[in-house]
C-alpha positions, 0 to 999 in steps of 0.5 A: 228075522223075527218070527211071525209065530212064537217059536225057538231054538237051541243048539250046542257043540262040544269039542275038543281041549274043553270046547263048546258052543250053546245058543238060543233063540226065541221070538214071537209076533204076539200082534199084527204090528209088534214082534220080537226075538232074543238071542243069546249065544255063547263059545268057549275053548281051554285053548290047545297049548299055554302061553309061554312064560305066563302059564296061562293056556290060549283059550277064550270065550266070546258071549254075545247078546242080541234083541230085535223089536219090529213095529209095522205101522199098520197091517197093510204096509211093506216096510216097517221099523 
């Protein structure tokens, strides 16, 4: 959800065969009908074994991007865009 303060968040794992995870996060409702949050998330894995007769391992990694405005078209209503 978008914030109604400016806030944010990060967040991140290791793991085994070179994994790891990282994300953040962060918004604001800077007036009474705008706001805002962007998130940015990304994992990764060296994989546990290759990929037979290629040479190449099974790992990944999977980046994943996400923005969110909201507009209220006043103070007072209850649903907003």
């Amino acid at each position: 959800p978008v914030p109604d303060v400016f806030s944010g968040e990060i967040a991140g794992a290791l793991g085994s065969y070179d994994g790891w995870r990282t994300g953040v996060s962060i918004g604001d409702s800077p007036t009474v009908n705008w706001g805002y949050v962007v998130d940015a998330y990304t994992t990764q894995s060296g994989g546990f074994k290759e990929i037979d007769g290629t040479g190449r391992d099974s790992g990944f990694t999977i980046q994943d991007y996400m923005g969110k405005l909201r507009y209220k078209t006043s103070a007072a209503a209850r649903l907003y865009q």
